[in-house]
FILUMMI-704690 format. One record per residue (C-alpha): residue number from 1; chain; y, z, x. Coordinates in steps of 0.5 Angstrom, whole numbers, m for minus. Last residue first. Layout:
+------+-------+-------+-------+-------+
: resi : chain : north :    up :  east :
+------+-------+-------+-------+-------+
:  NUM :     A :     Y :     Z :     X :
...
+------+-------+-------+-------+-------+
***
This chain:
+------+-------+-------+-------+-------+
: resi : chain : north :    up :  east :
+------+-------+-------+-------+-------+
:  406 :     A :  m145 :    m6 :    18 :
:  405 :     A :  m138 :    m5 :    15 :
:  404 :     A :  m136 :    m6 :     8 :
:  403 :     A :  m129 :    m7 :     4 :
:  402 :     A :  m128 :    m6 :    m3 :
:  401 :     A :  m121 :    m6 :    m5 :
:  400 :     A :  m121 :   m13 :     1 :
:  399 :     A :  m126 :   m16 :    m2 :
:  398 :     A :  m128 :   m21 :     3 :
:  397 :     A :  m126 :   m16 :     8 :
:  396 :     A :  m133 :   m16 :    10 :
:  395 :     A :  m133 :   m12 :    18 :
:  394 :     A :  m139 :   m14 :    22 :
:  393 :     A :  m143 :   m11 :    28 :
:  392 :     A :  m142 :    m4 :    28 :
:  391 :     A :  m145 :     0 :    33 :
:  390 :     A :  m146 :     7 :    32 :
:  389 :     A :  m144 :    12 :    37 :
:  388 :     A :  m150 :    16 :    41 :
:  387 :     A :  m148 :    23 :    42 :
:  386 :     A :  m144 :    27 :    47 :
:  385 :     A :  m139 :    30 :    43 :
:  384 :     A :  m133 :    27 :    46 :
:  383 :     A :  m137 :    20 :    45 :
:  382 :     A :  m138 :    22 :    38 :
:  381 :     A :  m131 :    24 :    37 :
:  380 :     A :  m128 :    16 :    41 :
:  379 :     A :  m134 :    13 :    36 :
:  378 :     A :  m131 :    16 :    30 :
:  377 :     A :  m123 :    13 :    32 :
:  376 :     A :  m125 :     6 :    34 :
:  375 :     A :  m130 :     6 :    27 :
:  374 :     A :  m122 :     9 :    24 :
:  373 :     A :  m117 :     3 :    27 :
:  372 :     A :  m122 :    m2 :    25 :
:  371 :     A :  m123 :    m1 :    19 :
:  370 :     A :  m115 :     1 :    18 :
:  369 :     A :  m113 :    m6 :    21 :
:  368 :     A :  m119 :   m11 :    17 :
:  367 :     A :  m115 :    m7 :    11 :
:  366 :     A :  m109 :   m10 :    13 :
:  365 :     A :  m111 :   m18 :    15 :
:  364 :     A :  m115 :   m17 :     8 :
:  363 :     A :  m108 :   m15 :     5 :
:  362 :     A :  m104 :   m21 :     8 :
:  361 :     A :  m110 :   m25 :     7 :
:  360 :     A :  m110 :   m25 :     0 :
:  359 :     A :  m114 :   m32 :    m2 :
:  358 :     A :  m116 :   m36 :     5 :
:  357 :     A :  m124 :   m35 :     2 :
:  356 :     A :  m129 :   m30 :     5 :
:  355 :     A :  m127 :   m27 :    11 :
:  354 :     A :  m133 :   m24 :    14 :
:  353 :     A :  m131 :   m21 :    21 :
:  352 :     A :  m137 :   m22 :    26 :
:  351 :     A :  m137 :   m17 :    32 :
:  350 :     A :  m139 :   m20 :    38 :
:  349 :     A :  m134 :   m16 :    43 :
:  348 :     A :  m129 :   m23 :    44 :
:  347 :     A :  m129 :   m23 :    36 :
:  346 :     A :  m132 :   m28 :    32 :
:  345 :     A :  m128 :   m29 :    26 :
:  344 :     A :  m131 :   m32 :    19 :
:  343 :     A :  m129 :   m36 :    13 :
:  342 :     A :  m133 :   m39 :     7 :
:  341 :     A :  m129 :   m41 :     1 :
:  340 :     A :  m126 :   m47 :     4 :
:  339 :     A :  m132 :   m49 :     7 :
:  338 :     A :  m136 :   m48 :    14 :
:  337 :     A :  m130 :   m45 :    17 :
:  336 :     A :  m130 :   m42 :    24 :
:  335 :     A :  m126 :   m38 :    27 :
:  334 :     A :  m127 :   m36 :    35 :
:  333 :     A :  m126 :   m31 :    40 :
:  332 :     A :  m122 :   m26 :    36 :
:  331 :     A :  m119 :   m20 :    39 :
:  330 :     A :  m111 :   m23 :    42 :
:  329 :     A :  m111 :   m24 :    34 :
:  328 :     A :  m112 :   m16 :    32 :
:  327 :     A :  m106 :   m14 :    36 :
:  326 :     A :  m102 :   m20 :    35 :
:  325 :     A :  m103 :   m19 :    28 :
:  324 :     A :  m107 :   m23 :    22 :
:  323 :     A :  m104 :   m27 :    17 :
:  322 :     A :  m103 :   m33 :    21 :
:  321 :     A :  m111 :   m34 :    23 :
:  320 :     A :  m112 :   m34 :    16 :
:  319 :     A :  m106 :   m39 :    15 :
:  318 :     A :  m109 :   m43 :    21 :
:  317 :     A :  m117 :   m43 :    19 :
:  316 :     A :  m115 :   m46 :    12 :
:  315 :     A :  m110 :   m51 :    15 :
:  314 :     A :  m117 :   m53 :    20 :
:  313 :     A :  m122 :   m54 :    14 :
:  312 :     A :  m117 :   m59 :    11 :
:  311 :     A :  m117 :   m63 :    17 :
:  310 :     A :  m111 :   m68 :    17 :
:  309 :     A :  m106 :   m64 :    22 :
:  308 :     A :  m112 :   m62 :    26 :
:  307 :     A :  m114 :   m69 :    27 :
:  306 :     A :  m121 :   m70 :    26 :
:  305 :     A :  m127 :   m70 :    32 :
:  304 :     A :  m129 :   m64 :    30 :
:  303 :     A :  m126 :   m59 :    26 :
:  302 :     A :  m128 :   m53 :    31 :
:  301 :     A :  m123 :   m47 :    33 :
:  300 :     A :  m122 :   m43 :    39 :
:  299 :     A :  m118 :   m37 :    38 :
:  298 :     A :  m112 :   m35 :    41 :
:  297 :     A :  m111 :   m30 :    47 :
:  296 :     A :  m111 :   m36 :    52 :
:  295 :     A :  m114 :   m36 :    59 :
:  294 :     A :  m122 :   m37 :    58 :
:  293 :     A :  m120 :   m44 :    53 :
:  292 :     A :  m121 :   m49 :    57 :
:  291 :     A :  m116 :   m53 :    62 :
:  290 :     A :  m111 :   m53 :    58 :
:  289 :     A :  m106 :   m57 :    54 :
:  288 :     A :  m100 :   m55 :    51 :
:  287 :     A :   m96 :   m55 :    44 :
:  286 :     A :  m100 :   m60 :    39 :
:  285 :     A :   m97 :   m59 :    33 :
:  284 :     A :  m104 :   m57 :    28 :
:  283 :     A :   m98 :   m54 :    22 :
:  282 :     A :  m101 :   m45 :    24 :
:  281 :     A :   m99 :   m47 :    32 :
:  280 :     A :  m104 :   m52 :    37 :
:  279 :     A :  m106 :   m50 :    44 :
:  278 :     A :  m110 :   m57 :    46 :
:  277 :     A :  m117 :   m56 :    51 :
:  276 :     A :  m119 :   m63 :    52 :
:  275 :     A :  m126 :   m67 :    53 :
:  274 :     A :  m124 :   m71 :    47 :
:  273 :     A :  m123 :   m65 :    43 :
:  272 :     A :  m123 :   m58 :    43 :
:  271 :     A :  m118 :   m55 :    39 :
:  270 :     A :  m114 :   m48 :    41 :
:  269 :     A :  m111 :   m44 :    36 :
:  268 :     A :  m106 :   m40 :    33 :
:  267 :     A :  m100 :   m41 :    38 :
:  266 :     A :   m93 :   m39 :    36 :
:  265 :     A :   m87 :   m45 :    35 :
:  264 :     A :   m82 :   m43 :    40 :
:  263 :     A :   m75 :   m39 :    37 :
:  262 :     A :   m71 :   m40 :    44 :
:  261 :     A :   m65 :   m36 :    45 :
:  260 :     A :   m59 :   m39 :    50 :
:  259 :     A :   m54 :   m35 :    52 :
:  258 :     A :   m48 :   m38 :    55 :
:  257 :     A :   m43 :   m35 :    60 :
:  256 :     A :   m36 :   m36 :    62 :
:  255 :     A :   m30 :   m32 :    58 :
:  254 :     A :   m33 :   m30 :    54 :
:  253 :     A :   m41 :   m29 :    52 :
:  252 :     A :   m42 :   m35 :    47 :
:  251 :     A :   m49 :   m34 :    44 :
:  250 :     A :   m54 :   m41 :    42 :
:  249 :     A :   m59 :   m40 :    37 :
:  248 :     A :   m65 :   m46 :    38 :
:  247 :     A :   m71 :   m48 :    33 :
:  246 :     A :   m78 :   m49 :    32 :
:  245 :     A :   m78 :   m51 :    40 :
:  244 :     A :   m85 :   m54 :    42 :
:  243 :     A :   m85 :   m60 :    39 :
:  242 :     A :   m78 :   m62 :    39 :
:  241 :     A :   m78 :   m60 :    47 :
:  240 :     A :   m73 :   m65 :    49 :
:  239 :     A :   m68 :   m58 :    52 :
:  238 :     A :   m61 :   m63 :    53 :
:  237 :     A :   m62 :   m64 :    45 :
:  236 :     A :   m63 :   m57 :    43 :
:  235 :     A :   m57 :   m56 :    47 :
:  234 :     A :   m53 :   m61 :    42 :
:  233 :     A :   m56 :   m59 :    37 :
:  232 :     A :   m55 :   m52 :    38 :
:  231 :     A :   m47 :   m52 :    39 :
:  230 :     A :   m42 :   m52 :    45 :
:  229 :     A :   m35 :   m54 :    44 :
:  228 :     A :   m33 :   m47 :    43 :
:  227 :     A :   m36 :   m45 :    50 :
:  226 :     A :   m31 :   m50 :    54 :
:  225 :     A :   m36 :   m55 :    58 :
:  224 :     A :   m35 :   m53 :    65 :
:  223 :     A :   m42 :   m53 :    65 :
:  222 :     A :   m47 :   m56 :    60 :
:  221 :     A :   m49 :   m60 :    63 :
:  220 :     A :   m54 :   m56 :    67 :
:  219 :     A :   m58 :   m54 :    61 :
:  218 :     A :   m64 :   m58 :    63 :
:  217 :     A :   m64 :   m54 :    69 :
:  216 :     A :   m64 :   m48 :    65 :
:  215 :     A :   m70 :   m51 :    62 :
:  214 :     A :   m73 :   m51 :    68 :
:  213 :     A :   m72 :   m44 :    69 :
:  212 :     A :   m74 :   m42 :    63 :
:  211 :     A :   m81 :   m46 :    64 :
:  210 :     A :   m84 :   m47 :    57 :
:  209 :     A :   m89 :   m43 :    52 :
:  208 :     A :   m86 :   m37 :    53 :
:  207 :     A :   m80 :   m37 :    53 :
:  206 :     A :   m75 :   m33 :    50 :
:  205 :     A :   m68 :   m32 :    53 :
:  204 :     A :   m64 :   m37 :    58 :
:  203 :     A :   m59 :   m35 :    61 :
:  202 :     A :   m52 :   m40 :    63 :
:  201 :     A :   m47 :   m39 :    67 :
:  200 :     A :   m39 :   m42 :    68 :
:  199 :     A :   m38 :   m44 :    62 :
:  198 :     A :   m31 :   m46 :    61 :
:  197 :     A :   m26 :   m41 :    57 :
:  196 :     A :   m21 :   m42 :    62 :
:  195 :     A :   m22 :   m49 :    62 :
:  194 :     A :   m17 :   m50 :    57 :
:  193 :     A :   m19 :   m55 :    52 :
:  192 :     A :   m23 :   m53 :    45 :
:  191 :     A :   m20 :   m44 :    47 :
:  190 :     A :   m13 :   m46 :    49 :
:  189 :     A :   m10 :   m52 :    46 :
:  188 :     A :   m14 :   m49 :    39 :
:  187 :     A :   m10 :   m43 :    39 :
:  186 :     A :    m3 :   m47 :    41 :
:  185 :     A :    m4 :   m52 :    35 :
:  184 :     A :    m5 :   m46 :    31 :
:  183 :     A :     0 :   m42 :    34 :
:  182 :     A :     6 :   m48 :    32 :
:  181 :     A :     3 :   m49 :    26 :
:  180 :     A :     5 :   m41 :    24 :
:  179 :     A :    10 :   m43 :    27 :
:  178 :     A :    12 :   m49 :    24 :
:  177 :     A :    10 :   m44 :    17 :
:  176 :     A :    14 :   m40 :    19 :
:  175 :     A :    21 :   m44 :    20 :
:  174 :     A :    20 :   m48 :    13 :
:  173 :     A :    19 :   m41 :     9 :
:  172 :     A :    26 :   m39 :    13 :
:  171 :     A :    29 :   m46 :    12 :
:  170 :     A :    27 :   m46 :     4 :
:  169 :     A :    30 :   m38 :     4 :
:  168 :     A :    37 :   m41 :     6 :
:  167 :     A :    37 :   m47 :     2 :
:  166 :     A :    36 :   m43 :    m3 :
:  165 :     A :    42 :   m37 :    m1 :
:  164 :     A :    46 :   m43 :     0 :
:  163 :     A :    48 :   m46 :    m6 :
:  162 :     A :    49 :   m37 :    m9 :
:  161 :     A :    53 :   m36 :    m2 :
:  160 :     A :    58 :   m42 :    m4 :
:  159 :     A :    58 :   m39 :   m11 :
:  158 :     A :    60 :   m33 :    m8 :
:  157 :     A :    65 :   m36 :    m3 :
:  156 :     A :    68 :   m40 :    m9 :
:  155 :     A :    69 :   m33 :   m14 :
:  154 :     A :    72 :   m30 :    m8 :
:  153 :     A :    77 :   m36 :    m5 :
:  152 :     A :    79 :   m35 :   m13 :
:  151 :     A :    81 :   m28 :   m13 :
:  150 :     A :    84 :   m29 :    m6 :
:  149 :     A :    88 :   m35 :    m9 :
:  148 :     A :    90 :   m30 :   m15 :
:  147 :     A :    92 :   m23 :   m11 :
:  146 :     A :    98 :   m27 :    m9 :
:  145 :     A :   101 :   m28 :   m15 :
:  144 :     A :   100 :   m20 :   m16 :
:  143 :     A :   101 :   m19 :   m24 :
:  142 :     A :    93 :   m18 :   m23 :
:  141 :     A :    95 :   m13 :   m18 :
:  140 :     A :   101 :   m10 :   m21 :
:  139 :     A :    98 :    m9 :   m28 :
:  138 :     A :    92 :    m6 :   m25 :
:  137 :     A :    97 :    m1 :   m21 :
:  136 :     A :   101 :     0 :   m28 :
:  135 :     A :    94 :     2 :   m31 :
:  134 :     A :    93 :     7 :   m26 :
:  133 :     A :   100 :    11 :   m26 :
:  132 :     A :    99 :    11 :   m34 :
:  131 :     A :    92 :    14 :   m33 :
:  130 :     A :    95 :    20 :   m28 :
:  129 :     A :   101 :    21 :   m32 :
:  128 :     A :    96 :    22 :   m38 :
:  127 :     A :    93 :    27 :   m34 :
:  126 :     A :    99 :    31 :   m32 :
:  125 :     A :   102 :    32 :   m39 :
:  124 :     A :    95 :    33 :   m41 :
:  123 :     A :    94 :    39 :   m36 :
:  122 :     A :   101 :    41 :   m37 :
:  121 :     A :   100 :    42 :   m45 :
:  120 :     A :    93 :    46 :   m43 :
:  119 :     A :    98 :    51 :   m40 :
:  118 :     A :   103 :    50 :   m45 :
:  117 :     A :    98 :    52 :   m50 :
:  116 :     A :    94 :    58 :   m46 :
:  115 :     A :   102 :    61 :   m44 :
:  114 :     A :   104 :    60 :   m52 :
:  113 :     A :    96 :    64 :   m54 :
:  112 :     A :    98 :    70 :   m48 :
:  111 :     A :   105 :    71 :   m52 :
:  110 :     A :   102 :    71 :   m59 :
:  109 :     A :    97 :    77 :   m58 :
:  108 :     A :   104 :    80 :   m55 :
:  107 :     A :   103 :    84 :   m49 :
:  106 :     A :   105 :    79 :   m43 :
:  105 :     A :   112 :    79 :   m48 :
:  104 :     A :   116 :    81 :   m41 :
:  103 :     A :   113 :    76 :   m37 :
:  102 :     A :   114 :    70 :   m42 :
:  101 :     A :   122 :    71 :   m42 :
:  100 :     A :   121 :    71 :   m33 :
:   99 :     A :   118 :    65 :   m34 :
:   98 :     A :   123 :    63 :   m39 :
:   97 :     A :   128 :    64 :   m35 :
:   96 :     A :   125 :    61 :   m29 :
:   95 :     A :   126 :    54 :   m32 :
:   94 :     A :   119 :    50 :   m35 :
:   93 :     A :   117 :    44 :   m30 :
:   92 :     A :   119 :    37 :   m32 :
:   91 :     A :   114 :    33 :   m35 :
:   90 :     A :   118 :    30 :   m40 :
:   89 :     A :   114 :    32 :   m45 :
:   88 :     A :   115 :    38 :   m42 :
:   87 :     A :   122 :    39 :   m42 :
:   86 :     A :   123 :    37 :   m49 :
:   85 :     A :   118 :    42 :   m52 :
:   84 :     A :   122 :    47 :   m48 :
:   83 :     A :   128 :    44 :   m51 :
:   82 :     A :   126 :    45 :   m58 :
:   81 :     A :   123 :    53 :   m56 :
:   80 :     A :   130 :    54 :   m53 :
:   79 :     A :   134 :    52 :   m59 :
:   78 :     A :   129 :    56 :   m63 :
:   77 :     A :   130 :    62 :   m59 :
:   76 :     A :   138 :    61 :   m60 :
:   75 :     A :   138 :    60 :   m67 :
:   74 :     A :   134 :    66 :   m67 :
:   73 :     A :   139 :    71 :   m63 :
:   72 :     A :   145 :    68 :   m66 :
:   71 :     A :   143 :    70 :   m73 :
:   70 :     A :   141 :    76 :   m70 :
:   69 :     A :   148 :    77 :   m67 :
:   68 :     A :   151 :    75 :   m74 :
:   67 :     A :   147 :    80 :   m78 :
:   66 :     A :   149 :    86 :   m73 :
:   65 :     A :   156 :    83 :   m74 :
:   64 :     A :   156 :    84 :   m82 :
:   63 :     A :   152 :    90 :   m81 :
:   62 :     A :   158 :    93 :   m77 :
:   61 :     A :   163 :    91 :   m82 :
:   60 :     A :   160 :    94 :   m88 :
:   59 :     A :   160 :   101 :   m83 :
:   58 :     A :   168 :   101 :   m82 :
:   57 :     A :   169 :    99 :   m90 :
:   56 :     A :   165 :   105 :   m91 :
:   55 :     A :   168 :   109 :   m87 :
:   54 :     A :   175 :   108 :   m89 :
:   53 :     A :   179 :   105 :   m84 :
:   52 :     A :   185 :   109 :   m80 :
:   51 :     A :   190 :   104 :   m76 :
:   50 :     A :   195 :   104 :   m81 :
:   49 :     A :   195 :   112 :   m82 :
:   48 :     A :   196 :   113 :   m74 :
:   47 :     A :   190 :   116 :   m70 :
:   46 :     A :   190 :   123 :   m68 :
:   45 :     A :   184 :   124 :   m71 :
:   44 :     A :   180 :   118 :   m74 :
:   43 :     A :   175 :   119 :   m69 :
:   42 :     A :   174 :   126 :   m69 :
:   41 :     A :   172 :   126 :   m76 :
:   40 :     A :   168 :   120 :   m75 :
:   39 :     A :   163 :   125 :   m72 :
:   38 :     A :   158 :   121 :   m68 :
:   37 :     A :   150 :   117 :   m69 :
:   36 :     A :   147 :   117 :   m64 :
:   35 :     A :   146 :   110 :   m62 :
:   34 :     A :   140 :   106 :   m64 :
:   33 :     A :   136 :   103 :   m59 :
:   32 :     A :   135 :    95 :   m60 :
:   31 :     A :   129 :    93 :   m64 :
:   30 :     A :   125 :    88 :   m58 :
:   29 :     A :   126 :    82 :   m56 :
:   28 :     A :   131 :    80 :   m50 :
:   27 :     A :   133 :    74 :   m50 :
:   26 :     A :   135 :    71 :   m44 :
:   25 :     A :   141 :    66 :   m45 :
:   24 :     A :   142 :    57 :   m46 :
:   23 :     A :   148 :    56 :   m49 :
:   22 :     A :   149 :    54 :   m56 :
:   21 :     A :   147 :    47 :   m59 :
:   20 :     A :   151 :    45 :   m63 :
:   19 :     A :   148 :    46 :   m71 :
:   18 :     A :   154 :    51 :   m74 :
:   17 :     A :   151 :    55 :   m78 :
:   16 :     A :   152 :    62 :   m75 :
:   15 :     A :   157 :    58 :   m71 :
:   14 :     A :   161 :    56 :   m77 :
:   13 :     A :   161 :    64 :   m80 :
:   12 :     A :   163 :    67 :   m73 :
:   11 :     A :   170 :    62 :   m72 :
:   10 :     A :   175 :    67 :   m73 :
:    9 :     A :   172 :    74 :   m71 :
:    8 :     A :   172 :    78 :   m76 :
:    7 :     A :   177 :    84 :   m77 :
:    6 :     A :   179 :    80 :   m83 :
:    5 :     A :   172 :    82 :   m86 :
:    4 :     A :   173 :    90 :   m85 :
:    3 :     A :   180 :    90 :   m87 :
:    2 :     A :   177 :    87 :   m94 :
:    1 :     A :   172 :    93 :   m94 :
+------+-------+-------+-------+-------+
***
């Protein structure tokens, strides 16, 4: 057993526990083949009996040199786990040995878990180095003397822009409203002084008590005049019928005719006075004079030798006359009021319509209508059937829920 130990190889014990780094060599896991086992017999035949060792010494030996060779394989792979670890927070990539080391321990639970590690390690490694790379630049920049004029020239162009951005909506607002000023002036230019608005003809609607075409005459004036410099007043001016005219509406037509539409007062009546037939309204305004009264669809009224507009009788006669339609008041011949209470029409046929007082003439004006509606109707079936018809001669409306024809 001694020989087997002298046998060592000088220096085997300080390399086991020596901590200088050993080569970097594969290692190769996995138990190693057992050699067959040989007959020691033989082996010790023909060999001189100073070479001859026991068998046990010899066995002692090789265990002693197994142990040493494991020994070396450990302190190995650590030594290389440690410089793997080295390289990669250096950010070097790992050697092809290792690769070729990890293949073959692609089996190994462990094996999968260091490739997932060193995998992650590569991904944080390269992230880091990223961020480092970033914050460098920013430094550069903000370290960059020339970068603080162009950071300055900046900061002054925004405040700059920032004095300027009110001025700049101000000057807008003050562009609009010069414009809108601007159209405004052109507009009132154009339609109050530019003739291509004057008017050029004039119409005249709604005249029955005076002459159209004399009015159109006295509307002469007007032309050349812009439409919208044109109002009722003035043209009620140019008419100087004050009397007869109870209001004047004027329409512009563009771009050259004027529409005139008279609102005349509406003969009630007709006075006899003075040797004179006067056609008055419902207020007793004189609105012409005729020769007599055959020729006029309004009824002939008697207040005397009193003015129409003084006579009370006369305002009592005109609201009833006002009350009646068209229709029924081209009828009546005359009216007459001997008091206030005490109304009567004559219509041009003879019949005599008791009115009664001036009080609910509307709804009497309404009743005398259906009345008369229906005799003409019953006299129009008795005439068809050959029979007499039965005059009636008067109608009293005096009360109007109650009416009566005789």
């Amino acid at each position: 057993m001694a020989k087997g130990r002298q046998k060592r190889k000088p220096g085997t014990e300080a390399f086991a526990t020596s901590p200088i780094r050993t080569p970097k060599l594969p290692v190769v896991r996995g138990k190693k083949k057992a050699k067959p086992a040989e007959d020691t017999s033989k082996s010790f035949e023909g060999m001189s009996p100073q070479n001859q060792t026991n068998p046990v010494e010899q066995e002692t030996h090789t265990e002693s040199k197994s142990q040493t060779g494991s020994s070396r394989a450990t302190y190995s792979e650590s030594s290389e786990l440690k410089d793997r670890d080295i390289r990669l927070d250096a950010g070097e990539s790992e050697p092809d040995e290792l690769d070729s080391q990890s293949a073959k321990s692609t089996s190994s639970t462990f094996g999968r878990w260091r490739r997932e590690r060193e995998k992650e390690r590569q991904t944080e490694i390269a992230r880091e180095q990223e961020i480092r790379e970033e914050q460098g630049r920013i430094a550069q920049l903000r370290n960059d003397p020339g970068l603080d004029g162009l950071l300055a020239e900046d900061q002054s162009k925004s405040q700059t822009s920032k004095r300027r951005r009110p001025l700049t909506r101000l000057r807008k607002i003050l562009y609009g409203v010069g414009a809108f000023m601007l159209a405004v002036l052109l507009y009132i230019g154009l339609v109050f002084y530019s003739p291509l608005l004057s008017v050029q003809t004039i119409r005249v609607e709604g005249a029955s008590l005076l002459d159209s075409v004399q009015v159109e005459q006295k509307l002469e004036p007007l032309k050349g005049t812009p439409l919208t410099r044109i109002n009722d007043q003035k043209v009620r001016e140019l008419i100087d019928q004050e009397h007869v005219l109870r209001g004047v509406q004027i329409e512009a037509h563009p771009p050259h005719e004027l529409v005139v539409n008279l609102k005349e007062r509406t003969p009630v009546a007709v006075i006899h006075q003075d040797g004179k037939y006067m056609v008055v309204d419902s207020e007793g305004i004189k609105l012409r004079e005729v020769e007599n009264a055959d020729g006029i669809n309004v009824p002939l009224v008697d207040v005397g030798q009193e003015a129409p507009q003084d006579s009370a009788a006369f305002r009592t006669v005109a609201n009833v006359l006002s009350a009646l339609p068209s229709s029924i008041l081209t009828q009546v011949k005359e009216a007459r009021a001997s008091s206030t209470s005490n109304i009567n029409l004559t219509l041009k046929d003879g019949v005599v319509v008791q009115w009664g007082t001036a009080e609910e003439s509307d709804l009497k004006a309404k009743v005398l209508t259906k009345l008369m509606e229906a005799v003409h109707e019953d006299q129009s079936k008795t005439a068809q059937q050959g029979q007499a018809t039965n005059k009636v001669n008067t109608y009293d409306v005096s009360s109007p829920r109650v009416p009566v024809t005789r």
